[in-house]
C-alpha positions as CSV (number, residue, x, y, z in Angstrom):
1,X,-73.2,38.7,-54.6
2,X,-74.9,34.9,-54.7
3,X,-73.5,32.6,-52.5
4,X,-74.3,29.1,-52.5
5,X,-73.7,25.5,-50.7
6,X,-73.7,22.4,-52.3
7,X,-73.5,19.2,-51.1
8,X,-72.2,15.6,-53.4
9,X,-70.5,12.5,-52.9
10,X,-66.7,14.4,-53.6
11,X,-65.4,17.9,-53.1
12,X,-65.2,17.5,-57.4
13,X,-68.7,16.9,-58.1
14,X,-69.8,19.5,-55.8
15,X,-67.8,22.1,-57.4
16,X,-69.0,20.8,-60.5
17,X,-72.8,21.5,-59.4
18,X,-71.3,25.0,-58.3
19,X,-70.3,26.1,-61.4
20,X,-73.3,24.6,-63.2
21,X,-75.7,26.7,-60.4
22,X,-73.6,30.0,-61.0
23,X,-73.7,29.6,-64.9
24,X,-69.7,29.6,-65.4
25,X,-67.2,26.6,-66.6
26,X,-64.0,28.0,-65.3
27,X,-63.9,27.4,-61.6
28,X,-60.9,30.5,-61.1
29,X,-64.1,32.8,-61.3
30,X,-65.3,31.5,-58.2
31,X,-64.2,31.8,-54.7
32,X,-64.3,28.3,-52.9
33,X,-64.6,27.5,-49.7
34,X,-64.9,23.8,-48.1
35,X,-67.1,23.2,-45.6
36,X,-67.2,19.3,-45.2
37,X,-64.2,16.9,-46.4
38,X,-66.3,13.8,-47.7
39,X,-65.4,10.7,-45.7
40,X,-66.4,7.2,-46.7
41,X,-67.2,5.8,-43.6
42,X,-65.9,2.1,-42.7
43,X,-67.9,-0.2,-44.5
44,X,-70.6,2.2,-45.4
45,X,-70.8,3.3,-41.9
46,X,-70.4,6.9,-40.6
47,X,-70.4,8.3,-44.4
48,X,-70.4,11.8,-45.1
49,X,-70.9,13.8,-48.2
50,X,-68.8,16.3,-49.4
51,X,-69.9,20.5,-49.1
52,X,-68.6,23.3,-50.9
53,X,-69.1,27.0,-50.6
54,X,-69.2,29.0,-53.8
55,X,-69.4,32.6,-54.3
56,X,-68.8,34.6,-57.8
57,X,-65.7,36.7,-57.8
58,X,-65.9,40.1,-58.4
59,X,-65.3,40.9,-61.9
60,X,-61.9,42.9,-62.5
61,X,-61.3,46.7,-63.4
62,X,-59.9,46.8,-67.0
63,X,-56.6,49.5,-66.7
64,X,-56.6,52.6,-68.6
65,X,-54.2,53.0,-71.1
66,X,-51.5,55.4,-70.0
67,X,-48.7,55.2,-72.7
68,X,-45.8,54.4,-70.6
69,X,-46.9,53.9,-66.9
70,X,-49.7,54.5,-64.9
71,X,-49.6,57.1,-61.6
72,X,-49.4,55.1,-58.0
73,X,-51.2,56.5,-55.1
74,X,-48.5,59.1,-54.2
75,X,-48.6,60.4,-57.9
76,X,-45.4,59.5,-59.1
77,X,-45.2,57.6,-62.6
78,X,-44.9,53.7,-62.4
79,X,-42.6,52.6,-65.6
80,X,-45.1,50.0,-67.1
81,X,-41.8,48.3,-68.8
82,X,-40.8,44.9,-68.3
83,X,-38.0,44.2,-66.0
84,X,-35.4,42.6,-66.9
85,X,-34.8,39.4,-65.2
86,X,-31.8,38.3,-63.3
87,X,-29.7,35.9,-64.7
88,X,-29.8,32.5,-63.1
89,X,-26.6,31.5,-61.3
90,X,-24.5,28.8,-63.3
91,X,-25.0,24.9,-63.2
92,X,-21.8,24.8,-60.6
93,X,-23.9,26.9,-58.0
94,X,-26.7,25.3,-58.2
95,X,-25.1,22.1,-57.6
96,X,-23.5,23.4,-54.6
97,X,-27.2,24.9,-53.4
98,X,-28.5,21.7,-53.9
99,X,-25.7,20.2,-51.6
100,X,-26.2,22.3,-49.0
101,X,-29.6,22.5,-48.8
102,X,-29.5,18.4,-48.7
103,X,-27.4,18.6,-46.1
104,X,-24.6,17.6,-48.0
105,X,-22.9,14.4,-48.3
106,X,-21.9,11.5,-46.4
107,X,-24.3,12.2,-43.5
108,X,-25.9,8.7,-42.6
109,X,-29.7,9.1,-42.6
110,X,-31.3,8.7,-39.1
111,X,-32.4,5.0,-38.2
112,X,-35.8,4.9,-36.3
113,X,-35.4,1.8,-33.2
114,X,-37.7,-0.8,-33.7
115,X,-40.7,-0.8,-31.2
116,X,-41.8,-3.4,-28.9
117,X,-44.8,-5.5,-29.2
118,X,-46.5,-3.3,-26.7
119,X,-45.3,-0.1,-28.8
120,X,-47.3,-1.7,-31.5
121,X,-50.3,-2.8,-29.7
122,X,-50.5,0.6,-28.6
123,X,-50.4,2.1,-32.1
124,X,-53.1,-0.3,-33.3
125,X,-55.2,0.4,-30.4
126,X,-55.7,4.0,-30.9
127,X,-56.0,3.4,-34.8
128,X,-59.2,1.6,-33.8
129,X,-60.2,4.0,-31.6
130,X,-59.8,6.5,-33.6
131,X,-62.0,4.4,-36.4
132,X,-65.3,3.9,-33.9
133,X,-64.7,8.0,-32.7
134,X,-65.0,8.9,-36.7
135,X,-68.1,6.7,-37.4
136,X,-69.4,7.7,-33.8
137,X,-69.6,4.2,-32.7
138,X,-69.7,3.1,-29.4
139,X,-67.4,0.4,-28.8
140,X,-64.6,-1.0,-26.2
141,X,-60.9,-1.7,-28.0
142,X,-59.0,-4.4,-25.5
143,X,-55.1,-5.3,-26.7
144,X,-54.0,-8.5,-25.7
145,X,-50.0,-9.1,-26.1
146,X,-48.5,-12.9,-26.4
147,X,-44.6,-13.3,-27.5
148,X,-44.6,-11.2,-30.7
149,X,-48.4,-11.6,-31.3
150,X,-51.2,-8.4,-30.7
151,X,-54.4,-9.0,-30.0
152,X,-56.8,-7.2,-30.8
153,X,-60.4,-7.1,-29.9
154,X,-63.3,-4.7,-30.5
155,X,-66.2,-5.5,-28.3
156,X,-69.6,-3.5,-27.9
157,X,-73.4,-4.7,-29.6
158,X,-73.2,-1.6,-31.5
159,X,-69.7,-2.8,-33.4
160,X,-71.4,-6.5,-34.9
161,X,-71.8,-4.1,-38.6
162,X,-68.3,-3.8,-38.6
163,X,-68.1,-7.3,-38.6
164,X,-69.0,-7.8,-43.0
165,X,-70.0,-10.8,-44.6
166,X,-68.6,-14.0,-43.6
167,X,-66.2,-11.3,-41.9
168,X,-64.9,-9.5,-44.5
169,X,-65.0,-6.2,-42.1
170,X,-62.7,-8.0,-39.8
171,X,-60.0,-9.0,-42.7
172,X,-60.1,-5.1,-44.0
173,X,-59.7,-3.8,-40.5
174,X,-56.8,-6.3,-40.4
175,X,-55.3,-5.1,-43.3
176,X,-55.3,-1.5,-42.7
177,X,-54.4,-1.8,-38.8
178,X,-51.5,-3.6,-40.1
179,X,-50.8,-0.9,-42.6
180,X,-50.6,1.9,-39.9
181,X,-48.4,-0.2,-37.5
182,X,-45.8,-0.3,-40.4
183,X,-46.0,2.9,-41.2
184,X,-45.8,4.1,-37.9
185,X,-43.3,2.0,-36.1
186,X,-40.8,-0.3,-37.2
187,X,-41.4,-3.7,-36.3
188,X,-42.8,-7.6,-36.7
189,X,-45.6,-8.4,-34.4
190,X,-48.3,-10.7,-35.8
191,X,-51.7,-9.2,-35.5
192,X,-54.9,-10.9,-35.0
193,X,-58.3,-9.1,-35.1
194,X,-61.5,-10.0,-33.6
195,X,-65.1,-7.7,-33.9
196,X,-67.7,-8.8,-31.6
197,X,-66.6,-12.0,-30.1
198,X,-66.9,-13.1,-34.0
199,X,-63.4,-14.6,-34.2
200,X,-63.9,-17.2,-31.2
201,X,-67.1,-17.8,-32.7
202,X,-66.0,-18.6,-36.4
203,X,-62.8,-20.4,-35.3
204,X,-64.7,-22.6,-33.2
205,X,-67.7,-23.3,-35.7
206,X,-64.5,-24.0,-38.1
207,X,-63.1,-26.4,-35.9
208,X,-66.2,-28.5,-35.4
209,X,-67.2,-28.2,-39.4
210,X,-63.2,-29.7,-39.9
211,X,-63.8,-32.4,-37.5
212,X,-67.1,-33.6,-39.3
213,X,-64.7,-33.5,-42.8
214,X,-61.6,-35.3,-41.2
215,X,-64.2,-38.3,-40.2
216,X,-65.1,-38.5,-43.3
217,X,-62.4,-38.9,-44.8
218,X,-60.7,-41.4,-42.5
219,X,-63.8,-43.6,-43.1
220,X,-64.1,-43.0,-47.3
221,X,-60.3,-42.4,-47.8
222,X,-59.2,-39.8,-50.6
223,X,-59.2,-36.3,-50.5
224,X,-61.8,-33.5,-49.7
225,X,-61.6,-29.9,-51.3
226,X,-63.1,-27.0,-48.7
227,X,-64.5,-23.9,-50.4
228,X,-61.7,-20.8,-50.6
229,X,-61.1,-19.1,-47.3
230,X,-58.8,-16.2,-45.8
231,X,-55.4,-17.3,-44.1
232,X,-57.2,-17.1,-40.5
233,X,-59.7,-19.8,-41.8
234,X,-57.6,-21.8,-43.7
235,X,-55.1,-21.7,-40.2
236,X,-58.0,-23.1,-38.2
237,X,-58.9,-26.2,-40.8
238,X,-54.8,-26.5,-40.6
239,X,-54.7,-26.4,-37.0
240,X,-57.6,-29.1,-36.6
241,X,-56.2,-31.7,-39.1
242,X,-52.9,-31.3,-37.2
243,X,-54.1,-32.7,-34.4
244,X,-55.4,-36.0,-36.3
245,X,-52.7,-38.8,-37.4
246,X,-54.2,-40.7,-40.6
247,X,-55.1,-37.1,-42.4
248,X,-53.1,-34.0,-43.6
249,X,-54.4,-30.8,-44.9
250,X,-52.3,-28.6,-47.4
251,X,-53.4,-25.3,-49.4
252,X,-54.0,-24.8,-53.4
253,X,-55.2,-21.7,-55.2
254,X,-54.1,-18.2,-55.6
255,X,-56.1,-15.8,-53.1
256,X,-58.9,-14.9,-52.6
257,X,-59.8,-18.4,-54.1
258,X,-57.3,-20.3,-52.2
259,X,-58.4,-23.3,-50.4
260,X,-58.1,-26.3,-48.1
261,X,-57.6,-29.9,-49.1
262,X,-57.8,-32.8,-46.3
263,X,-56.4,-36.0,-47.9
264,X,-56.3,-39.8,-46.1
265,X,-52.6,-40.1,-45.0
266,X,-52.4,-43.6,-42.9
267,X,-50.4,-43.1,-40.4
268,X,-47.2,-45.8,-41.4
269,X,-46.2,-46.0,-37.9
270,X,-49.4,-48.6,-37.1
């Protein structure tokens, strides 16, 4: 009986090249087995492709015709005659199986305790180090916990692709991290992400490129626009300006194209 692997991008296509190899279109001819679950990897990293074992079934004995009913093992006569079907219990019984199986009503649902901040570092940590385990990474995760804000860094020379363009990695990673601490506890701890020391290094570059702008604009007046950034970039330019008297800084734009404007604001107190 031929048995075959076949390897793709998703368990579908795979099974699609199965039944192709085998000659058939209806897949409940074959007998399927999955090796490999595809994964995607985390930014292309760590990806694996999909792989299916397929075998033909064996094709079914016809039965002979044997008027009423056809002889079982132990010789006696099998009545070949549908059976009748029982009747199903009326509308007020189901109700009442419904009910019960519910639990019935009334019963307050069960309230899950918020979690501390540590609670939630925690759960972030192992997210991440479940992540670099998956994409066989090698990679330290530290938590660092301040008030009702998580830290979280990823350090390790091997981890800088995780990192994206103009650290897009670190925003998904973000994203999903924050995902899995909501769905896993209940809670509101700000998160902040960092992949290689790249954080510090962005927010300090972003602090010095501000500084350059804010001079500018106290010495020319008016207003400078600053290309569209993520809410940890646009923070920084925020944080920098707020630091200066005679400029403010305020955001415009719908994200991802949201920006940063720094406007001359004299300071009327002079």
């Amino acid at each position: 009986m031929e048995l075959i692997e076949i390897r793709a991008r998703t368990v579908e296509l795979a099974e699609q090249a199965a039944l192709e190899e085998l000659g058939l279109k209806d897949r409940n001819r074959v007998e399927w087995e999955i090796l490999q679950e595809p994964t995607r990897g985390f930014l292309g990293v760590g990806r694996q492709d999909a792989i299916v074992r397929a075998k033909r079934k064996p094709a079914k004995r016809r039965r002979g015709r044997g008027g009423r009913g056809e002889k079982s093992k132990s010789g006696r006569q099998q009545d070949s005659r549908p059976k009748r079907q029982k009747q199903a219990p009326a509308r007020g019984s189901q109700r009442r199986q419904v009910k019960k199986a519910a639990g019935g009503r009334g019963q307050p649902a069960k309230k899950r305790a918020a979690a501390s901040v540590d609670e939630q570092g925690e759960v972030a940590k192992s997210f991440v180090v479940g992540l670099l385990e998956a994409v066989d990474m090698d990679g330290e995760v530290k938590t660092t916990l301040a008030d009702d804000l998580v830290t979280l860094e990823v350090l390790g020379e091997d981890t800088e692709p995780l990192v994206g363009p103009r650290g897009s990695g670190i925003e998904a990673l973000h994203t999903v991290a924050k995902s899995v601490i909501k769905r896993k506890t209940i809670g509101s701890a700000r998160l902040r992400v960092d992949i290689a020391g790249y954080g510090m290094r962005r927010r300090e570059a972003l602090a010095i490129y501000a500084a350059g702008l804010i001079e500018q604009v106290n010495a020319e007046g008016g207003e400078l626009m600053l290309e569209p950034m993520n809410a940890a970039d646009r923070k920084v330019i925020h944080d920098t300006v707020g630091k200066h008297d005679n400029v403010r800084s305020f955001s415009e734009g719908e994200a991802p194209q949201r920006y940063v404007v720094i406007a001359y604001a004299e300071d009327s107190t002079g």
